[in-house]
C-alpha positions in Angstrom: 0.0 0.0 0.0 1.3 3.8 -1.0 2.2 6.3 1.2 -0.3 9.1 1.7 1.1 11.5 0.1 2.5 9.2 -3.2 -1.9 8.1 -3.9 -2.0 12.2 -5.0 -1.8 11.6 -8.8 -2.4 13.9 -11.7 -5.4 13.6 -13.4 -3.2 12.1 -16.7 -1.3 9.4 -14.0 -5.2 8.8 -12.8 -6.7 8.0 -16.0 -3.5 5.5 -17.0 -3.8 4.0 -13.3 -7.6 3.0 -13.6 -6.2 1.6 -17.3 -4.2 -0.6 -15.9 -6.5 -1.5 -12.8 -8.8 -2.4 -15.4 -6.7 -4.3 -17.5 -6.3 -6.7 -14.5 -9.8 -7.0 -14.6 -10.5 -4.9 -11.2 -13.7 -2.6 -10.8 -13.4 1.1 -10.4 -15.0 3.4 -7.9 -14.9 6.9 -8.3 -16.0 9.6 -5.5 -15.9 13.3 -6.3 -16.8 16.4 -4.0 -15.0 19.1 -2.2 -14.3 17.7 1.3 -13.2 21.1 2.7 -13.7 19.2 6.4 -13.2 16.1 6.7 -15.7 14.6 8.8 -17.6 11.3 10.2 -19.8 11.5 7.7 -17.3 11.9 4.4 -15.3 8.8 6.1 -18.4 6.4 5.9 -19.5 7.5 2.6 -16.1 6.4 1.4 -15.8 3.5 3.6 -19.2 2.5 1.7 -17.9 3.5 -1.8 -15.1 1.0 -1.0 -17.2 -1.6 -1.4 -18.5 -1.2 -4.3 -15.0 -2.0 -6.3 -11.7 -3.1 -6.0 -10.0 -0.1 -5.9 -11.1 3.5 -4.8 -10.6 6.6 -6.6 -11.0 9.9 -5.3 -10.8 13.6 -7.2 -11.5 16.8 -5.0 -12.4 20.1 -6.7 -9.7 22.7 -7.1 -9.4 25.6 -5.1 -10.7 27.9 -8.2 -14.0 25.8 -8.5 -15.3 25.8 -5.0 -18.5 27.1 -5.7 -19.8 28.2 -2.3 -18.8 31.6 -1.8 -16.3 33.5 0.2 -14.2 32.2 2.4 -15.0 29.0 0.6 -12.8 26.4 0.5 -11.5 27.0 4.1 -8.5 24.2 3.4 -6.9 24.9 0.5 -6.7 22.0 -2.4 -3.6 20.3 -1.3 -4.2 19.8 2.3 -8.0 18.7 1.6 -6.4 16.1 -1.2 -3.9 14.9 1.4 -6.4 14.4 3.9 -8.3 12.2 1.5 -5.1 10.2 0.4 -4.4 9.4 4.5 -7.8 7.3 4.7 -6.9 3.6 3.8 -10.0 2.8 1.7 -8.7 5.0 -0.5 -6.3 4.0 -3.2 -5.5 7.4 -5.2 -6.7 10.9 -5.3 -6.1 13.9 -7.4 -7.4 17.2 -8.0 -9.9 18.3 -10.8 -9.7 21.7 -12.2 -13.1 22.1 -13.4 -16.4 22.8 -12.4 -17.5 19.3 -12.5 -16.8 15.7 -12.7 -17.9 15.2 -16.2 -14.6 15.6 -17.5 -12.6 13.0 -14.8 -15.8 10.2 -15.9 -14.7 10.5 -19.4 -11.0 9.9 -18.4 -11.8 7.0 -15.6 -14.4 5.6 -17.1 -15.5 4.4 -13.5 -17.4 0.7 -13.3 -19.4 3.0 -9.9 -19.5 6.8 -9.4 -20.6 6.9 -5.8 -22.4 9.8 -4.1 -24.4 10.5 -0.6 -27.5 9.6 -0.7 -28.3 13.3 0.0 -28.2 13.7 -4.1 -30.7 10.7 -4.8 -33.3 13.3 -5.8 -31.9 15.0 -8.8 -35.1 18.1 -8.2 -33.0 19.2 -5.0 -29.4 19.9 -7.3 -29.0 23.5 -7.9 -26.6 23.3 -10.5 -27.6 20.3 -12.6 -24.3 18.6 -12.3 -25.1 15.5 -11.0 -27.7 14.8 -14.0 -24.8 16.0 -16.5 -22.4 13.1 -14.0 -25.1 10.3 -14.0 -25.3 10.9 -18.5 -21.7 10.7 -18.7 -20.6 7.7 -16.4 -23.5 6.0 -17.8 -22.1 6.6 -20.9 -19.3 4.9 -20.2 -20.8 1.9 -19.6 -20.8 2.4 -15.7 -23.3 3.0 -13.1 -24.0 5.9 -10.6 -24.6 4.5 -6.7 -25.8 6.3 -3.9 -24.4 5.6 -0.1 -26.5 5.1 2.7 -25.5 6.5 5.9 -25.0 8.9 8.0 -24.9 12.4 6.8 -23.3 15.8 8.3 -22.9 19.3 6.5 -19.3 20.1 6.1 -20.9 24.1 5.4 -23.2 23.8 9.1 -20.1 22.8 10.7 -17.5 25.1 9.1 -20.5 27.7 9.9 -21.1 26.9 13.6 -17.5 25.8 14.7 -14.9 27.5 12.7 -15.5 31.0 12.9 -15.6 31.8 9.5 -18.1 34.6 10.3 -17.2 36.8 13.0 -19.6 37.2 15.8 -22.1 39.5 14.7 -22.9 38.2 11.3 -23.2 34.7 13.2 -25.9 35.7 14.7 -27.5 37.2 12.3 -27.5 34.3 10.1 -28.5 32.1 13.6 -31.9 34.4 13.7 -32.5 34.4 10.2 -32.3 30.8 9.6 -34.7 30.1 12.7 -37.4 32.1 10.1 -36.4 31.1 6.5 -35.2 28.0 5.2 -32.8 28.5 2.1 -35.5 26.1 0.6 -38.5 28.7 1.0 -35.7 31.6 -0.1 -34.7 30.1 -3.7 -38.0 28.9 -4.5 -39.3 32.6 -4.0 -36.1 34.2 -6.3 -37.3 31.2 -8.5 -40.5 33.1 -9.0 -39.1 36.4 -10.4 -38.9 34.9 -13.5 -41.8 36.1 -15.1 -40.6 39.6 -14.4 -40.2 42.5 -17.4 -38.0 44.6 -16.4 -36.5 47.9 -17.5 -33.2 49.0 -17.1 -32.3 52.5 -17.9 -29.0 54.1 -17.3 -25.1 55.3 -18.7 -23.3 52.3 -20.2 -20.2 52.5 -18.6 -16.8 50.5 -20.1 -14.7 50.1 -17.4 -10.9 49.5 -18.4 -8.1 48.1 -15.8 -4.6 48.4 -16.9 -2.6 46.2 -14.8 0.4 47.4 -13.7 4.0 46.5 -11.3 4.4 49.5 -9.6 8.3 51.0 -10.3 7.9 54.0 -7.5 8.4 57.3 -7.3 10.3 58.9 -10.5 13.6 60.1 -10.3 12.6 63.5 -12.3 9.1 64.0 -9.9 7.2 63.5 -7.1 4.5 60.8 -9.1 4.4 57.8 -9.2 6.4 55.5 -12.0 4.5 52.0 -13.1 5.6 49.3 -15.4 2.5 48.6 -18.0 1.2 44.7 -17.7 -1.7 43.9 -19.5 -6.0 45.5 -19.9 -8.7 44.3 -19.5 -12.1 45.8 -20.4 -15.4 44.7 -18.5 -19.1 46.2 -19.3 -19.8 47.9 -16.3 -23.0 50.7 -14.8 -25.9 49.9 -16.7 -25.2 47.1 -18.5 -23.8 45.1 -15.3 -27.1 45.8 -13.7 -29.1 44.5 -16.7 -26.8 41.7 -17.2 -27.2 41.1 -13.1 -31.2 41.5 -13.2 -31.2 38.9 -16.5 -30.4 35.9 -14.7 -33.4 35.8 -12.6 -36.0 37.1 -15.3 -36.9 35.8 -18.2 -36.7 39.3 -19.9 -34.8 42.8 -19.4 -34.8 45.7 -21.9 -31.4 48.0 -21.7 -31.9 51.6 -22.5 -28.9 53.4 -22.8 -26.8 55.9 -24.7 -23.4 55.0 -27.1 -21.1 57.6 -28.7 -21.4 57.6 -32.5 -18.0 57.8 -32.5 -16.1 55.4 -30.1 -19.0 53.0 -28.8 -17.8 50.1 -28.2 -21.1 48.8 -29.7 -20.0 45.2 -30.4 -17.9 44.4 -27.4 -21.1 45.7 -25.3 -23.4 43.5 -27.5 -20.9 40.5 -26.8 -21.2 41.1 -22.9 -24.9 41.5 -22.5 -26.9 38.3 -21.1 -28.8 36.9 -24.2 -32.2 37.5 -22.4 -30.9 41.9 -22.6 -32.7 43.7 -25.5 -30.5 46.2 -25.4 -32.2 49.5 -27.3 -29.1 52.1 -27.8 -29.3 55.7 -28.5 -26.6 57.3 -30.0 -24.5 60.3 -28.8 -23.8 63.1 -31.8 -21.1 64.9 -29.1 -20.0 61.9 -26.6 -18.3 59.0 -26.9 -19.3 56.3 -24.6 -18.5 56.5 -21.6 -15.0 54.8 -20.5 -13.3 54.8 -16.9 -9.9 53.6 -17.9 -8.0 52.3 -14.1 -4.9 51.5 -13.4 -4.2 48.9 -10.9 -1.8 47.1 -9.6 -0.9 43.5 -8.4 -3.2 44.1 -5.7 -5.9 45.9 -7.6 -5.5 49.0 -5.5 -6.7 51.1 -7.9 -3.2 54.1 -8.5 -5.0 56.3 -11.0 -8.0 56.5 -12.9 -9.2 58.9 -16.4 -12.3 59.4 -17.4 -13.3 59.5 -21.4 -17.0 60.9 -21.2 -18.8 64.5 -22.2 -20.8 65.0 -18.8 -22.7 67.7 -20.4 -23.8 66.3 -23.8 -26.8 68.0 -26.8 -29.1 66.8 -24.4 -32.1 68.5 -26.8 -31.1 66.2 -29.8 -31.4 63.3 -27.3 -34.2 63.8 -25.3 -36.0 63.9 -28.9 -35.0 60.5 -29.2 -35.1 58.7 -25.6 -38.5 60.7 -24.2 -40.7 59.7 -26.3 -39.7 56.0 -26.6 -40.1 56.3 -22.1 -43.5 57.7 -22.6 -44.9 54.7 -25.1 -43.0 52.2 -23.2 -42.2 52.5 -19.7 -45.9 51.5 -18.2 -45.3 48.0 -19.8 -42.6 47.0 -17.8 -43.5 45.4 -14.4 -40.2 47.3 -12.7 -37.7 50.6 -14.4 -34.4 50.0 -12.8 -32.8 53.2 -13.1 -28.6 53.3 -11.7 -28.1 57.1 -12.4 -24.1 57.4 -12.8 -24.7 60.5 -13.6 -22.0 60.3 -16.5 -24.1 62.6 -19.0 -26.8 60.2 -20.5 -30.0 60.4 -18.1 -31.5 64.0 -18.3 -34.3 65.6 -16.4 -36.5 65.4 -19.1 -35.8 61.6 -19.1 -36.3 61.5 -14.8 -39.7 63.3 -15.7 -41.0 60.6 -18.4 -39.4 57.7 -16.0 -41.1 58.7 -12.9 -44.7 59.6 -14.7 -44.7 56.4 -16.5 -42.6 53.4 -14.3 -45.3 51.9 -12.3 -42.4 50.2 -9.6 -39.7 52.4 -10.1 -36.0 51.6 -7.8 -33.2 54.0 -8.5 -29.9 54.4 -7.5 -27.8 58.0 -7.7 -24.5 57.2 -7.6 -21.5 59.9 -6.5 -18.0 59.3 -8.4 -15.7 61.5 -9.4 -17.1 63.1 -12.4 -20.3 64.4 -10.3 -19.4 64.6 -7.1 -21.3 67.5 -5.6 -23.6 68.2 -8.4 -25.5 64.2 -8.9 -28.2 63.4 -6.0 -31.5 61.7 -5.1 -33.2 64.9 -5.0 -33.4 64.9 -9.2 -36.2 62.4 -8.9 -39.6 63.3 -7.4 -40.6 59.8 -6.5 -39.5 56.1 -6.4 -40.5 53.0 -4.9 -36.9 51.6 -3.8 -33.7 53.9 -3.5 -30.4 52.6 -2.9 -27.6 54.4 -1.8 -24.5 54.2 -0.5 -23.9 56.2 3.7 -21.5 58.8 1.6 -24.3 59.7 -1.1 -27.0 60.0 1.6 -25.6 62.5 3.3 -24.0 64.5 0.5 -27.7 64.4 -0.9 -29.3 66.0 2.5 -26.0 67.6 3.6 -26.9 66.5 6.7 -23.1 65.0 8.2 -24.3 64.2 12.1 -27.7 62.8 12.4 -28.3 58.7 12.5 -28.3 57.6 9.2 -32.0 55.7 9.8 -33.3 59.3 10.9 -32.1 61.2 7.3 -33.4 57.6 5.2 -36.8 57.9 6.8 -36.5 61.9 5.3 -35.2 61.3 2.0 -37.8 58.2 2.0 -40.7 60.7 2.9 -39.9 63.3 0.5 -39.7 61.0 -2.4 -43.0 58.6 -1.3 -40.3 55.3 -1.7 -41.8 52.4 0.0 -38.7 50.9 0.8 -34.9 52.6 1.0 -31.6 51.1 1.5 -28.4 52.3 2.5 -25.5 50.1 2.0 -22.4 51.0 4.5 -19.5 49.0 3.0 -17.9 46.9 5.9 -20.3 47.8 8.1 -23.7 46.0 6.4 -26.5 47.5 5.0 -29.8 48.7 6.4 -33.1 48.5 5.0 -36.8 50.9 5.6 -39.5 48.7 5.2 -41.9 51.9 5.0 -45.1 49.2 3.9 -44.6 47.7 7.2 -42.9 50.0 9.4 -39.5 48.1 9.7 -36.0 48.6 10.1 -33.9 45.4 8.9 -30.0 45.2 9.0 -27.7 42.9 7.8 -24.0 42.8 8.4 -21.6 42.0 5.8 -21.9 38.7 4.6 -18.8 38.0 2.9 -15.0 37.3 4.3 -12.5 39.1 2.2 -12.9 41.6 -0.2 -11.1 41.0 -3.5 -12.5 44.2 -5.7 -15.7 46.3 -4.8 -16.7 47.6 -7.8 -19.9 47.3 -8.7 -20.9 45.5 -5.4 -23.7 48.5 -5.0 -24.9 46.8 -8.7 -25.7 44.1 -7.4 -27.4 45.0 -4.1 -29.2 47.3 -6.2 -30.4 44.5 -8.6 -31.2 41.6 -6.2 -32.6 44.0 -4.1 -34.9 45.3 -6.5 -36.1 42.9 -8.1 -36.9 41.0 -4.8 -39.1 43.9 -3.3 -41.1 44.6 -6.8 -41.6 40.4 -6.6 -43.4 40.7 -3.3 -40.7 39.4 -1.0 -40.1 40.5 2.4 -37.6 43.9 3.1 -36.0 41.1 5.2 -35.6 38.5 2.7 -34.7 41.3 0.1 -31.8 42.8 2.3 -30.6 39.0 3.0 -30.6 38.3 -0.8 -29.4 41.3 -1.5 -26.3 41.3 1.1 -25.4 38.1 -0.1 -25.8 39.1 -4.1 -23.2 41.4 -3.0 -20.8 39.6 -1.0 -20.5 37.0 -4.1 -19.5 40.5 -6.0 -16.7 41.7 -4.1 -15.0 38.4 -4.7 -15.1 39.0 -8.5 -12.8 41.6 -10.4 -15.0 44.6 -11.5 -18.1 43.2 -13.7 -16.0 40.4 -15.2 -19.2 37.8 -14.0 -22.4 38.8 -13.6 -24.4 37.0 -10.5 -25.9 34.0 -11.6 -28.7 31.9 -9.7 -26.3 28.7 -9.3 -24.1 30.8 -7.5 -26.5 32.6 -5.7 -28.2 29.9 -4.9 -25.5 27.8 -3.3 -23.8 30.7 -1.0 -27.8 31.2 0.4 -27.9 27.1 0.8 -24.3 27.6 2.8 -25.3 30.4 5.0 -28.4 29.0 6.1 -27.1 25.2 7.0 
């Protein structure tokens, strides 16, 4: 018998193992799964799997391809394959670098694929993987067998015992689960689908150039970077479409392109293939670019903008008003993120808020507005979402509690719900219908990139309180939406209901 650490095998060595095994005339088992802790549970499935063969194989799912949001795995590859490789019913492990085992079946060509019997009813798997597994080992000539024993959850007991959450947000998530299954939550996001929805807003093109970082120049006081590579990503209203796409069956994009400049077909090649986009074209602005540079890190060193904040708004409101005025009572929500980057005008705000019949709307502050973009352009909404800074540069009000200048902003504008997201610190939520306050801290464990994490709460958010849901279940779905984004560089994904999914189904084990 092998060593522990001599069973860890490429997937290549792997595939010419179970050859040979074969050859020999011995029967293959193969297991598959994360196994980020090891527990009583995982031991006895594979003890079980054992016997269905001569000889166990094992594969655990990279590091890249944990699909259960932040902090997720908590054991990194390696150890979590070594672990594996110690048990003695185990013969060889390795490590699969893909999303699922479909791949590894069609190299092994396993006699038994194995799995808990906690995936014996294919309605309960959020991804459809194990339907895709059960095709291809059967198409192998081999047979998928489910374990019967004892079961734990390796996420319930990371959760509960590890301290992946700090305190706070641990009992948070202890309180909400007491009320809401993650059962009762997806089947309710499962029911946005038949939502048409409207997303109006700048298209925004954000650029990262990444960079090594040289320091300070000999001949001046900036700062001197060696040029990597850039990458471009579709970013303000076209990441909230593409965010609000996966849950609905249908979004229609309004927004405005530069005739010159536009970017048109890498935008087209980004949005979600449920988007009708419907672009109006800038005679005097290109569209819009934020060009960052970043380095190793992605601390962001310098930024440029390529816009015209001020552009012939009379050519264009010729163009975009009427098209709002025949359109916009047909949609069952208007999303509006106002960038304020130059493409939303007031005569636009006056045809979206006489016509949007659930309108949720976002003013955001940057650079190119700061002190001149607010909440107080729009004379009504139903949901506004914005960040503590924006809030109180809208109501220059600096010192009172951030609930007390909401409930203000929230009065003034007759918005049935308002949210204010406070970066580390959570987000908080007016339930005006119901005369609520609901909180949430900050659901994820590392922060990778936040840009465009207010998107997403934005979009979830929205879509959950025009679909009837709770402001509790909304702020929850929300948060979470969010946490999943800051683990993703700029708007290179877009949140998908999979992943969504699965991170609720982890919190609430």
């Amino acid at each position: 018998m092998p060593n522990s650490k001599s069973k860890i095998l490429s997937l290549e060595d792997l595939s010419t193992k179970a050859n040979n095994f074969k050859k020999d005339g011995n029967r293959i088992v193969l297991c598959h799964g994360t196994f980020d802790l090891l527990h009583a549970g995982h031991i006895r499935h594979l003890q079980s799997a054992r016997k269905e063969g001569d000889a166990l194989f094992v594969t655990v799912t990279g590091d890249q391809y944990v699909n259960k949001g932040p902090g997720r795995p908590v054991f990194p590859e390696v150890l979590r394959a070594e672990n594996i490789a110690a048990l003695t019913c185990v013969d060889f492990v390795s490590i699969n670098y893909s999303a699922t085992a479909v791949n590894i079946l069609s190299k092994i060509k396993p006699d038994a694929y194995v799995k808990g019997s906690d995936y014996k009813n294919t309605s309960d798997d959020l991804t459809g993987n194990i339907i895709a597994e059960k095709n291809a080992v059967e198409a192998c000539g081999g047979e998928i067998v489910y374990t019967e024993d004892i079961t734990f959850s390796s996420s319930s007991l990371l959760n509960e015992y590890f301290g992946v959450f700090p305190t706070e947000t641990q009992e948070y998530l202890e309180k909400f689960r007491k009320n809401y299954s993650s059962d009762l939550i997806i089947s309710k996001l499962r029911a946005l689908e038949g939502l048409d929805v409207l997303v109006i807003g700048d298209a925004i093109i954000d650029e990262y150039c990444y960079t090594v970082p040289l320091g300070q120049s000999a001949k001046g006081t900036h700062l001197s970077v060696k040029y990597g590579s850039s990458e471009l990503f579709a970013g303000g209203a076209l990441a909230v479409a593409n965010h609000i796409a996966g849950f609905v069956n249908s979004v229609t994009l309004v927004t405005g392109l530069g005739k010159k400049n536009n970017h048109e077909d890498f935008i087209r090649s980004k949005l979600a293939t449920n988007v009708k986009p419907q672009f109006f074209y800038f005679e005097d602005a290109p569209t819009v670019v934020k060009r960052r540079f970043v380095d190793g890190d992605l601390n962001k060193l310098f930024e440029v903008y390529y816009y015209n904040e001020k552009p012939d708004f009379e050519a264009l409101n010729q163009k975009v008003c009427p098209w709002l005025a025949q359109n916009a009572s047909g949609f069952d929500m208007v999303c509006t993120p106002d960038f304020g980057d130059g493409f939303i005008s007031s005569d636009m705000i006056d045809q979206i808020s006489s016509h949007a019949g659930f309108l949720v709307v976002n003013t955001q502050v940057n650079s190119g507005n700061r002190g001149y973009h607010a909440i107080s352009r729009y004379p009504r909404a139903d949901f506004i979402s914005l960040n503590g800074p924006e809030l109180r540069m809208a109501t220059h009000n600096r010192f009172d509690p951030l609930e007390t200048v909401a409930e203000a902003v929230a009065d003034n504008k007759q918005a049935k719900y308002f949210a204010v997201t406070l970066g580390s610190q959570g987000a908080i939520l007016l339930d005006r219908e119901q005369n609520k306050v609901h909180k949430a801290p900050v659901l994820s464990t590392k922060v990778l990139d936040r840009i465009g994490a207010g998107d997403t709460f934005l979009s979830l958010a929205g879509i959950c309180l025009k679909g009837g849901l709770s402001g509790e279940i909304a702020l929850f779905v929300a948060s979470a939406a969010a946490a999943l984004d800051v683990q993703v560089i700029c708007n290179r994904e877009s949140t998908t209901p999979v992943n969504l999914f699965k991170y609720i189904a982890t919190l609430l084990k």
